[in-house]
N, C-alpha and C positions, 0 to 999 in steps of 0.2 A: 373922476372918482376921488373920495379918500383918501388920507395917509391909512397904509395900513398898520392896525395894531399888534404889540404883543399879542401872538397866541393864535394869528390867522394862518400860520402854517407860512407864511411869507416873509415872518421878519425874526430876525436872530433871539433869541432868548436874554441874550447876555447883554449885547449891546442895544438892543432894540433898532438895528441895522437892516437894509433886506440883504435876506440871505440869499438873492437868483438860486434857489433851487431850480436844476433843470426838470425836475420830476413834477412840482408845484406847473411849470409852467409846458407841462403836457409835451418836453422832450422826452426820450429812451432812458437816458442817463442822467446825470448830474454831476457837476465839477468835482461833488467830494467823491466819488465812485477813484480817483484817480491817489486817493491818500489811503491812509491806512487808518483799518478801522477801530474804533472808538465804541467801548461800550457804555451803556447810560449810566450816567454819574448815579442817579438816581432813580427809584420808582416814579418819581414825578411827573405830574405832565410837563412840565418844562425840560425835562431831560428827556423826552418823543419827541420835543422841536429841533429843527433846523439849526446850525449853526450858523452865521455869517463866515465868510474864507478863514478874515484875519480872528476869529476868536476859535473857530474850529484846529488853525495851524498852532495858537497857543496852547489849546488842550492836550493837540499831540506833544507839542514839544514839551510842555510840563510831565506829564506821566513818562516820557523818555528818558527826562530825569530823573524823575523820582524813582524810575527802574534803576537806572544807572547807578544810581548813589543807596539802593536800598533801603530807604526809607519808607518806599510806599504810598508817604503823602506828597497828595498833589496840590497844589497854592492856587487857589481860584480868584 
């Protein structure tokens, strides 16, 4: 098989990494089910994709901050 592309529901949006969703790959769950949740940056279809681990943990941690400090924006 193929590299998979952006946008097959299998590879990160951001980094174009695969994201192992466990749900993509017909488990119960999936690893991000164990973080907190994240709502979609945007309307986009890129913001209904999957994150990859390490850019999903960045988006937590940025809006963390940007909560923390009051500002609101988050640094993508």
């Amino acid at each position: 098989m193929g590299e998979a592309a952006v946008g097959d529901g299998r590879t990160c949006p951001t980094c174009g990494d695969a994201n192992e969703c466990g749900m993509e790959k017909g488990e119960a769950t999936c690893w991000c089910f164990t973080l907190p949740h994240v709502p979609s940056l945007s309307e986009t279809e890129q913001a209904s994709q999957c994150f990859c681990r390490t850019c999903l943990s960045r988006v937590i941690a940025d809006r963390r901050l940007a909560k923390r400090d009051g500002s609101g924006t988050v640094m993508q």
